[in-house]
Kinemage of the C-alpha trace (Angstrom):
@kinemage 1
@onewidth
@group {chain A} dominant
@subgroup {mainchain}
@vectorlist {calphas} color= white
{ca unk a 1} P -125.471 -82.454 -170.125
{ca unk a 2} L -128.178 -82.583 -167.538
{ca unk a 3} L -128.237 -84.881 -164.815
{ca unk a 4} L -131.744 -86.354 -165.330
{ca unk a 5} L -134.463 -86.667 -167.837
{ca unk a 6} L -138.131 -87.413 -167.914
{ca unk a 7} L -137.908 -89.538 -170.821
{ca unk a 8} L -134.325 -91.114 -171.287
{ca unk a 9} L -131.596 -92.311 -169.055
{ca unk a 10} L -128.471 -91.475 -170.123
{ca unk a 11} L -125.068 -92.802 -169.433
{ca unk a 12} L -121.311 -92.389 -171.538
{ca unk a 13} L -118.694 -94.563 -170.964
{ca unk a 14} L -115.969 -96.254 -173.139
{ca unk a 15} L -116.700 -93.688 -175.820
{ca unk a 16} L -120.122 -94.947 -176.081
{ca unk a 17} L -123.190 -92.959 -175.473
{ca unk a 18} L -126.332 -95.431 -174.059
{ca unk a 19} L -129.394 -93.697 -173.991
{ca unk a 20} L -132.406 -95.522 -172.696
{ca unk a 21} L -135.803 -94.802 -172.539
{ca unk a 22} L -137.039 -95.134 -169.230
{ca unk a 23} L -140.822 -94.368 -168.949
{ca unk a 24} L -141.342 -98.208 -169.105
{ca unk a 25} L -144.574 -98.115 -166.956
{ca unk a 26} L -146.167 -96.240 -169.530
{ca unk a 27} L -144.881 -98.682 -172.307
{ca unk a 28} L -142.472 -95.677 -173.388
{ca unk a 29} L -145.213 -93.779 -175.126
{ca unk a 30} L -143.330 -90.596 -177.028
{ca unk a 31} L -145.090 -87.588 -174.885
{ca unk a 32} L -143.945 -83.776 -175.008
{ca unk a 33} L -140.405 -84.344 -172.567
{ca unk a 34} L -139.799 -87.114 -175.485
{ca unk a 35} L -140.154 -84.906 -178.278
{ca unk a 36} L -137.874 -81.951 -176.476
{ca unk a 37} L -135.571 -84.322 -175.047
{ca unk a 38} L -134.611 -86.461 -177.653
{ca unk a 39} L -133.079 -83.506 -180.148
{ca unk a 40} L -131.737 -82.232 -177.080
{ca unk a 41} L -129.510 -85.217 -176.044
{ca unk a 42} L -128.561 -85.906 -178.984
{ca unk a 43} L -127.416 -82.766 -180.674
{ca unk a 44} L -125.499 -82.008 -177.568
{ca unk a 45} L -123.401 -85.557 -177.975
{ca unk a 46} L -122.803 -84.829 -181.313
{ca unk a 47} L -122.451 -81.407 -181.071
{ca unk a 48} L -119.613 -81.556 -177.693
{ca unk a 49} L -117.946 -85.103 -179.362
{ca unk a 50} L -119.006 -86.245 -176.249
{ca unk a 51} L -119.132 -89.912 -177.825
{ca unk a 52} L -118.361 -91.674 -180.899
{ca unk a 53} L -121.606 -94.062 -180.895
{ca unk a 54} L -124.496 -93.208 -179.408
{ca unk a 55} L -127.347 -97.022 -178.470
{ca unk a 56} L -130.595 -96.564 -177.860
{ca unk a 57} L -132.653 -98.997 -175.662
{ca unk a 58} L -135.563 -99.316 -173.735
{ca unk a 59} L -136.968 -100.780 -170.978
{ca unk a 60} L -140.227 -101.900 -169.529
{ca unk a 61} L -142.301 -104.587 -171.853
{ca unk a 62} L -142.127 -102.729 -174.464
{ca unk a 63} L -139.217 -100.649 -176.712
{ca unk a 64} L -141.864 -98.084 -177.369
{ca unk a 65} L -145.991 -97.795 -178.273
{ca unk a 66} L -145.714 -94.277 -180.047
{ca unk a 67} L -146.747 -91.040 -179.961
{ca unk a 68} L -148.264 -90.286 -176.224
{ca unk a 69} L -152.421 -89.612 -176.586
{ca unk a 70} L -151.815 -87.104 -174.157
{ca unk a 71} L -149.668 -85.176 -177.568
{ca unk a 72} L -152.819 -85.834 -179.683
{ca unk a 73} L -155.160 -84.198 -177.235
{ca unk a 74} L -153.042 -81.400 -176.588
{ca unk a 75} L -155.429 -78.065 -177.300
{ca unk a 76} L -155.375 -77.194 -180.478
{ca unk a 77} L -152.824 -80.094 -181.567
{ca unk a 78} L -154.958 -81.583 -184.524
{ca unk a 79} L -157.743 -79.288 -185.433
{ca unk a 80} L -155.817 -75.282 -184.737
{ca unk a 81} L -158.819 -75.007 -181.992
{ca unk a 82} L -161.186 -71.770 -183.220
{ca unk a 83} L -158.600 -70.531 -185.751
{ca unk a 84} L -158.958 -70.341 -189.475
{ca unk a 85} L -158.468 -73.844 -191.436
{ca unk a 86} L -155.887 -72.700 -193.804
{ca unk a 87} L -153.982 -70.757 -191.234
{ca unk a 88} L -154.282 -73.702 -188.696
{ca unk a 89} L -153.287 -76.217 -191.964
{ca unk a 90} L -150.025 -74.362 -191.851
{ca unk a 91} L -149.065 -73.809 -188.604
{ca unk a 92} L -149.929 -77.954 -188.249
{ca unk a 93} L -147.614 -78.600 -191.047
{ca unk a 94} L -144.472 -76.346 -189.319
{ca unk a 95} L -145.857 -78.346 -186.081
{ca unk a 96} L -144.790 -81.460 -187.911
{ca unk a 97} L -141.291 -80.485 -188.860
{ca unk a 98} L -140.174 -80.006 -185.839
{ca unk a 99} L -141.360 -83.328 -184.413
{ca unk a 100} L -139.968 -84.624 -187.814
{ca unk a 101} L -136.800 -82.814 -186.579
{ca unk a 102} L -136.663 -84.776 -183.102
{ca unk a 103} L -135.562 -88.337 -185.502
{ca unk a 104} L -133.527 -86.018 -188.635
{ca unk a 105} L -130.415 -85.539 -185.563
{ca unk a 106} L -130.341 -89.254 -185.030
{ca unk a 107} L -129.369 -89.292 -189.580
{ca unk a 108} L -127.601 -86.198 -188.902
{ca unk a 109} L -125.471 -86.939 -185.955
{ca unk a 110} L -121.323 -87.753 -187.036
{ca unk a 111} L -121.720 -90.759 -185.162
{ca unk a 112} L -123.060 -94.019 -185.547
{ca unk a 113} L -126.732 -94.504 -183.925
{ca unk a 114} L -127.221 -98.166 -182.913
{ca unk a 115} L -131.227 -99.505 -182.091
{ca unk a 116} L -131.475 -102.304 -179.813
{ca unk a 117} L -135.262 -102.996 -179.856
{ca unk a 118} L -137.546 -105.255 -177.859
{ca unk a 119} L -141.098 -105.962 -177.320
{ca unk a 120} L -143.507 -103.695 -179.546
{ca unk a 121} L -142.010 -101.097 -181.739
{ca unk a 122} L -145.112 -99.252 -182.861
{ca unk a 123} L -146.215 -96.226 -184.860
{ca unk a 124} L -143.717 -93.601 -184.132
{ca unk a 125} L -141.230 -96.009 -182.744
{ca unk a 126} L -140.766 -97.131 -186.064
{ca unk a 127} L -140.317 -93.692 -187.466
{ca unk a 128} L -137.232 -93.157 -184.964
{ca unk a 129} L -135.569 -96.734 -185.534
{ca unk a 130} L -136.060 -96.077 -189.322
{ca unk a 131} L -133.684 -93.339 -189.093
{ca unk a 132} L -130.875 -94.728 -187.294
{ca unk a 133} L -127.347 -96.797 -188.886
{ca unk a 134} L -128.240 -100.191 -187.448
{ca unk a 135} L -130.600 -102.176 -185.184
{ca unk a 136} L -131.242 -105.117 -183.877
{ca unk a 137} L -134.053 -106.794 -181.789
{ca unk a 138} L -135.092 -109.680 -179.470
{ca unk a 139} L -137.525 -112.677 -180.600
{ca unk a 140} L -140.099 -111.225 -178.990
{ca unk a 141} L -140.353 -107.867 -180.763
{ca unk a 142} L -142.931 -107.119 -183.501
{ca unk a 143} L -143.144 -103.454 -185.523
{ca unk a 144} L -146.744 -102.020 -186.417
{ca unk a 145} L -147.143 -98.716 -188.447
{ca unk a 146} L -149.547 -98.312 -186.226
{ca unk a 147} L -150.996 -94.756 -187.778
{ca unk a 148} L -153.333 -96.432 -190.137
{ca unk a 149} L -155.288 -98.398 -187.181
{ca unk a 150} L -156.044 -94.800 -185.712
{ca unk a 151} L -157.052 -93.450 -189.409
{ca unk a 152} L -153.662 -91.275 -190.207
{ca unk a 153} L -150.520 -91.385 -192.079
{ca unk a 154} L -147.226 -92.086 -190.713
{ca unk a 155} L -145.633 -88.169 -191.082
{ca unk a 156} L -142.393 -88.689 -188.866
{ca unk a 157} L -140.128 -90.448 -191.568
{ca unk a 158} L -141.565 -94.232 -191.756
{ca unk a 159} L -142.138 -94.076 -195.558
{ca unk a 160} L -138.970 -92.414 -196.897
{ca unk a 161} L -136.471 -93.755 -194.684
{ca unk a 162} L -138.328 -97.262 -194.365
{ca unk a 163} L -138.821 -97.863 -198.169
{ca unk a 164} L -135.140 -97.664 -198.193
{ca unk a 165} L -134.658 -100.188 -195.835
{ca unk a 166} L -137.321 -103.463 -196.951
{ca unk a 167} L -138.986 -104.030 -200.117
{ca unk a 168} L -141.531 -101.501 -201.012
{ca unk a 169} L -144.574 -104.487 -201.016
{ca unk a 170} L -143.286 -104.645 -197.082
{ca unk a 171} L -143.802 -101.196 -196.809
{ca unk a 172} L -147.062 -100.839 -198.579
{ca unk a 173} L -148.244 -103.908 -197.063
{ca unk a 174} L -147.453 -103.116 -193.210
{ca unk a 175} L -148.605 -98.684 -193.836
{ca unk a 176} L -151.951 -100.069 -195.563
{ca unk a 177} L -153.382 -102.942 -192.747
{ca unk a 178} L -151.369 -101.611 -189.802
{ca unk a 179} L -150.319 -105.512 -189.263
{ca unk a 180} L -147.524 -106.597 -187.056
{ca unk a 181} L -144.367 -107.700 -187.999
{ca unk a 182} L -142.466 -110.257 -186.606
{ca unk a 183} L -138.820 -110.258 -185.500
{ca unk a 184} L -138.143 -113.610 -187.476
{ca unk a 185} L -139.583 -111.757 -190.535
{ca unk a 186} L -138.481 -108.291 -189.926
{ca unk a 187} L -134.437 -109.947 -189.850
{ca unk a 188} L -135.457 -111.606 -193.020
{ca unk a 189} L -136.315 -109.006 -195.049
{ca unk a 190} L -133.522 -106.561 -193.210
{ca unk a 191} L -134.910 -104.161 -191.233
{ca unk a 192} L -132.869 -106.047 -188.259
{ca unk a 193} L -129.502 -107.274 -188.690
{ca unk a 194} L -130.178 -110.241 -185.895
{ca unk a 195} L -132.929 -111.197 -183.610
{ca unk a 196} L -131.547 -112.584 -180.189
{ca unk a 197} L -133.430 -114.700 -177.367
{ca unk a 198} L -133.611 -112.305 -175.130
{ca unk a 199} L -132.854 -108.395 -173.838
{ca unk a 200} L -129.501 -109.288 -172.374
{ca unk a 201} L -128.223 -111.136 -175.012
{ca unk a 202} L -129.170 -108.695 -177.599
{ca unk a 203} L -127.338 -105.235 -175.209
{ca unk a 204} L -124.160 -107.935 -174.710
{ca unk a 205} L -124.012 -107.601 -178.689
{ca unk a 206} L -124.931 -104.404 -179.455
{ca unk a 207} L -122.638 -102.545 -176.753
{ca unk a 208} L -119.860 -104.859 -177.946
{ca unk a 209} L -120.721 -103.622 -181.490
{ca unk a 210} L -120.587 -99.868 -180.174
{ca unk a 211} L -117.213 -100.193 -178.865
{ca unk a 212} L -115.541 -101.821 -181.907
{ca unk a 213} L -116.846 -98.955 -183.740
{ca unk a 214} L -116.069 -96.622 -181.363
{ca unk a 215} L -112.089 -98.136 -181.149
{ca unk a 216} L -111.968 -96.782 -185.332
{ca unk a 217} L -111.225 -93.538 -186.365
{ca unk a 218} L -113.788 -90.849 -185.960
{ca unk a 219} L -113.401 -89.351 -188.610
{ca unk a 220} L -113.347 -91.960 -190.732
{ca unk a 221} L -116.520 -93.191 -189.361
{ca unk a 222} L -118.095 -89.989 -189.783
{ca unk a 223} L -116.934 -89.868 -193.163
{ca unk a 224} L -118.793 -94.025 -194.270
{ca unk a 225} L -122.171 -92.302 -192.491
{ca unk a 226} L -121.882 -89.071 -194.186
{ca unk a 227} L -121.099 -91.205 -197.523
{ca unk a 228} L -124.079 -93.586 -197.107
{ca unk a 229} L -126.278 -91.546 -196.799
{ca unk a 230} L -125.481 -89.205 -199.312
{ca unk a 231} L -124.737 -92.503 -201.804
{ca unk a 232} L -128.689 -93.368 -200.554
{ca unk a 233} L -129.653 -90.045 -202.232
{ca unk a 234} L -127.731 -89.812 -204.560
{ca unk a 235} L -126.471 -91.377 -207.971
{ca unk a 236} L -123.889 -93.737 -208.207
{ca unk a 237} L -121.627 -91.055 -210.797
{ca unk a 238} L -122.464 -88.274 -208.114
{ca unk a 239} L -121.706 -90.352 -205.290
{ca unk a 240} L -118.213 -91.226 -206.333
{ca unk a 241} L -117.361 -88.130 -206.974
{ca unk a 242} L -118.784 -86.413 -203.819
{ca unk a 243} L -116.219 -89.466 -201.902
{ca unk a 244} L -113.102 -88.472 -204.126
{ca unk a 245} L -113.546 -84.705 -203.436
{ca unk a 246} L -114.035 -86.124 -199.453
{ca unk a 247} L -110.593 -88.264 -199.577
{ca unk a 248} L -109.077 -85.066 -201.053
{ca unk a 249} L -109.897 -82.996 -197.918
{ca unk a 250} L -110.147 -85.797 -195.182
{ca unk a 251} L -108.227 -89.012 -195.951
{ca unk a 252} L -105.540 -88.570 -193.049
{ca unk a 253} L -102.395 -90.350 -193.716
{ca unk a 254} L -101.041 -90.102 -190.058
{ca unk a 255} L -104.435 -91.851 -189.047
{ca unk a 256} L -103.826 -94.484 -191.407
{ca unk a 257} L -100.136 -94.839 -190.098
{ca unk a 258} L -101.037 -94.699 -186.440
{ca unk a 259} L -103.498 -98.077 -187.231
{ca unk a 260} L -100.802 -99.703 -189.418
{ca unk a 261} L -97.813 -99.143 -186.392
{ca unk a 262} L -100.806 -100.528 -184.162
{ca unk a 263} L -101.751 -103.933 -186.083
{ca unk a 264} L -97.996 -104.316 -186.266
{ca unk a 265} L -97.425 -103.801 -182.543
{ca unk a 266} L -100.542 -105.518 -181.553
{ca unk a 267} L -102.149 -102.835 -179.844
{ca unk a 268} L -105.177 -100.339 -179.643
{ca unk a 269} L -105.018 -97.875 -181.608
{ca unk a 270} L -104.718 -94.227 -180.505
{ca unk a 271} L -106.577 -91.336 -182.529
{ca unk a 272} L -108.339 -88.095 -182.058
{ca unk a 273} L -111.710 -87.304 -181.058
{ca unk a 274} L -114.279 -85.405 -183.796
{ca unk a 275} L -113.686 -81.603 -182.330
{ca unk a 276} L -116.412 -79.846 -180.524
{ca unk a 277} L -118.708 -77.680 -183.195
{ca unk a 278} L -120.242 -74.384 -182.469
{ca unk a 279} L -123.645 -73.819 -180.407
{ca unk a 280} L -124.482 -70.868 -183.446
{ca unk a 281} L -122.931 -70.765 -186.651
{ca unk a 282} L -121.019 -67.240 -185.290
């Protein structure tokens, strides 16, 4: 992993990866070294088991105001420049993927992804919070789908993944006026788990969160996110049959024995990390 990063600061310990983003001075606006970094940092934790949680914070006022202006004014970034509508219409579209790809590693990482958010969480912020396990925020926070103030629609994963989260009136309510949401709300209708006075109280809770989960069995752990989501997506009859033919291949009796023999001896237990996967498929 590199030693520095325009966007993030990134530090593992304890099993527990804490990225944080750090352009707080510029309210942690999501510019081009966000977009490249992000996927980057990510897929290399999950991708070396460098960690078996991975946080995300943020510091500065704010957790983060969305998608940098400087991205939007980027030659060619909207309108294709001089080139022909349909062929720009298409190459925008592919454009969008791969930012939409930047938030799919935090769904698609093994492990956990745990938001700690503070301050405003707006437009695209709430696109990459949407698609992480859990968060959490302080009582100061408030989230804004900010797109339709700035006449667009959210495109990085706020309506699928949030309409899943709250009540779809929440959801149509907050993409159509662009309002704010509260934190006192936003844990009421469960798109936090808790609001906490203040930024320290809130990462005192969250890391201790990260390294309960990161004391269980990886694979295990990998195995409730993988079956979430897929339940999420799935039927009921297809999800319970997608878990049994997981057990089949994955339940790991010596696992299970090693945290019996440790609840019995009143210890930690001991098991392996998720192996390293491949850079390329070959």
């Amino acid at each position: 992993m590199k030693s520095s990063y325009e966007a993030f600061d990134v530090e593992i310990a304890d099993q527990v990866a804490h990225l944080r983003l750090s352009r707080g001075d510029a309210m942690n606006t999501m510019n081009k070294a966000f977009w490249n970094e992000l996927p980057e940092i990510v897929g290399e934790i999950d991708r070396e088991a460098m960690a078996r949680v991975i946080v995300i914070s943020s510091t500065g006022k704010h957790f983060s105001a969305g998608m940098d202006l400087s991205v939007f004014s980027q030659e060619g970034a909207v309108t294709g420049g001089q080139a022909d509508r349909y062929v720009a219409a298409e190459a925008f579209r592919s454009n969008i993927r791969r930012i939409q790809h930047a938030f799919n590693v935090l769904e698609e990482a093994r492990m956990p992804v745990l938001m700690a958010c503070h301050g405003g969480v707006i437009g695209g912020a709430i696109d990459m919070i949407s698609a992480a396990d859990i968060r959490w925020c302080t009582a100061d926070a408030f989230f804004c789908i900010q797109e339709i103030n700035i006449a667009m629609t959210a495109d990085v994963g706020t309506f699928p993944r949030l309409q899943r989260l709250i009540p779809e009136g929440w959801v149509r309510e907050l993409a159509y006026t662009g309002r704010r949401l509260p934190a006192a709300k936003a844990r009421e209708i469960g798109l936090v788990n808790e609001v906490f006075e203040n930024h320290e109280a809130m990462m005192t809770h969250v890391m201790a969160t990260a390294r309960e989960i990161a004391a269980k069995n990886p694979v295990a752990v990998t195995g409730s996110k993988v079956l979430i989501n897929y339940g999420r997506d799935h039927t009921t009859a297809d999800t319970l049959d997608y878990i049994g033919v997981w057990n089949a291949s994955m339940l790991a009796p010596p696992h299970m024995q090693e945290a019996f023999a440790a609840r019995t001896e009143r210890r930690e237990p001991t098991f392996p990390d998720l192996l390293k996967l491949r850079k390329t498929p070959m």
